[in-house]
Each structure stands twice: as C-alpha cells, then as structure tokens.
N, C-alpha and C positions, 0 to 999 in steps of 0.2 A: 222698540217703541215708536208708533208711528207718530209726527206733527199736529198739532192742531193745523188746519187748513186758514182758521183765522185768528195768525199772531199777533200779539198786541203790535200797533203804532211803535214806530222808535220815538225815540225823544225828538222834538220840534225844535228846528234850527233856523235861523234866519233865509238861507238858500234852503228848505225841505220844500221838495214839487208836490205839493197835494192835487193827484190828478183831477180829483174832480172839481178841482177849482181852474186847474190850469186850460187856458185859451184854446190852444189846439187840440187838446182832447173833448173837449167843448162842442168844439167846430165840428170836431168828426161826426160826435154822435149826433149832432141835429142833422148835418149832412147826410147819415146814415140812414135816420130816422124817414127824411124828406123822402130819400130816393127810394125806400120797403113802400113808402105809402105807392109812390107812382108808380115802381113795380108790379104790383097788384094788377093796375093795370094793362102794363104790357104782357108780361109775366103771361097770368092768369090768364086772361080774356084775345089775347092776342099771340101768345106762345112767343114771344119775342126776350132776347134779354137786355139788361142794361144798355151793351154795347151796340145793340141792331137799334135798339130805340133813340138813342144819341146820333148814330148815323142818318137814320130814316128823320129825326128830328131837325137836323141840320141841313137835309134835302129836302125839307118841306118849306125851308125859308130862302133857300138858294137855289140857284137853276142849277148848277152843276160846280164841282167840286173834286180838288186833287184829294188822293187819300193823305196827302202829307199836310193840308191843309186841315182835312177833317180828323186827321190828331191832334193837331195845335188846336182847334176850335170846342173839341169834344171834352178833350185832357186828357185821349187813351191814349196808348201806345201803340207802335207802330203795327207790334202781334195783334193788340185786340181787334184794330182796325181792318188788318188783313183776316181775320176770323170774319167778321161781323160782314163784312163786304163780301164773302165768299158764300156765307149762310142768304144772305141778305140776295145776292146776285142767282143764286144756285134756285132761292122760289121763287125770283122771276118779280124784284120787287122793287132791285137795282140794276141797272149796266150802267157798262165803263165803253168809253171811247177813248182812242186816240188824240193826246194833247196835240191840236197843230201846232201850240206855240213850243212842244218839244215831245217829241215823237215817244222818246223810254218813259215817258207821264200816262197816263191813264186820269182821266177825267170821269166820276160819277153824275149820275143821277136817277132819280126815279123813274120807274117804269108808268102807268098806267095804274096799274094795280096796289104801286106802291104810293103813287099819290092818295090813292082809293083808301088806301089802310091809314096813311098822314092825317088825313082829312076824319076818321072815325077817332083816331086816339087824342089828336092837340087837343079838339074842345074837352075830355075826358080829364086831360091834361091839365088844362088851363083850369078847371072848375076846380079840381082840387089843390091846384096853387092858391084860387083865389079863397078858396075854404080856410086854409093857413094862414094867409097873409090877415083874412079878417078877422084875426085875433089880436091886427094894431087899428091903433088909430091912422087914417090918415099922413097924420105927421107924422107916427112913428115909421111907417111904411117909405115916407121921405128920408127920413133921415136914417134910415136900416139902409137904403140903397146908398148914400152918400159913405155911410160908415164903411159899409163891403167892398163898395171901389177905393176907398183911404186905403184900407186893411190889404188889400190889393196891391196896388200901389206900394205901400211900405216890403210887403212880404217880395215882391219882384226886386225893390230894391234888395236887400239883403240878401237874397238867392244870388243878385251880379255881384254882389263884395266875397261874395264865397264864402 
C-alpha cells in the first residue's frame, strides 16, 4: 500500500522548524526568484548563464580582476569560475593576462566585445532591479539595505565561531 505523498503535520513543538516560516529558506526562495527574473535576461536573449553573467558583471565595474578575486566577489566557486572564464574567454568576451605583481596569477578582463555585451545587458539589469525594488517605499528601500548588511554581518560572524 503506497503513502499518502501529503502526511498529516506532526504535532507542534516549541523547537518544530516550519520551513516556510523559517529565515533561510525565505532567503532562498526570494533569492531564487530575483536571479530566474534576471536570468530571462541573460539566459534567453543573451545565451549566457548565471555564472558568465556574474563574471561579465564584475568586469563591467572593474578594470581587471584575479579569478580568485572574482570568486570571493561573485560567491561561485572556484569550478564555476574556471567554467564561466573558459566559456566566457573561448567567445572572445574575456582575456587573461599575466599578473606582474605575481607571474602563476592571471588577471581578467573584458574584451571589446565583452564590454559591447556589459553595456546592452546592466541597463536590462538595472530596470528590472528597479522594477522590484519599487514595490518599497523609499524608506523601506533604506532600511532593506541597512537590514541585509546587519544580516551580513551577523551571518559572517557566526560562520568564524564555526
């Protein structure tokens, strides 16, 4: 006899994590949500994924850039970044140079073409950011960025207490 797929609730405990109340699953799904909208964009219209749009995104605001840097700054990983960088360099949209300040470093940045592409997707970018965000008020807009660097902040703490 197979399960019901939807068992009743257990009984409600002082400690029971009700996901859809709980923070970080919260977090995720708006997170989620934000990055399928802006995907559309790269995605879609520009064949790019996640990870080439993160890179290309952080070479649009910097002259050039360690891959070890543009992990820390992006939040991929070391894999993704060598993918994205490899995709990204292979159409001709990134190169790498020689770090002078240390030779086994490779230094990115955008090509010509990959500025070309920077320059059609931010404003695409930025409109449907601002499309979101004007669902606050002003102040709430203030105090959304004040709460997410708090929540920041707290979360880094307690990732160094282990």
């Amino acid at each position: 006899m197979s399960q019901n797929s939807t068992s009743p609730p257990l009984p409600a405990t002082e400690d029971a994590l009700d996901l859809a109340e709980f923070f970080p699953y919260r977090l995720a799904i708006l997170a989620n949500e934000v990055s399928h909208c802006l995907a559309q964009l790269y995605a879609d219209r520009f064949a790019l994924t996640r990870q080439e749009w993160r890179i290309l995104a952080v070479l649009g605001t910097v002259r050039q850039i360690s891959g070890t840097a543009a992990s820390r700054t992006t939040g991929l990983d070391k894999m993704q970044v060598s993918r994205a960088v490899a995709r990204l360099e292979r159409d001709g949209l990134i190169a790498r140079a020689a770090d002078p300040a240390d030779r086994r470093n490779h230094l990115l940045h955008l090509t010509a073409a990959g500025r070309a592409l920077y320059r059609r997707i931010a404003p695409l970018a930025l409109a449907r950011e601002r499309y979101i965000l004007e669902a606050l008020s002003p102040e709430d807009r203030i105090a959304l960025d004040r709460i997410m660097d708090t929540l920041l902040d707290r979360a880094k703490e307690l990732q160094a207490r282990g």
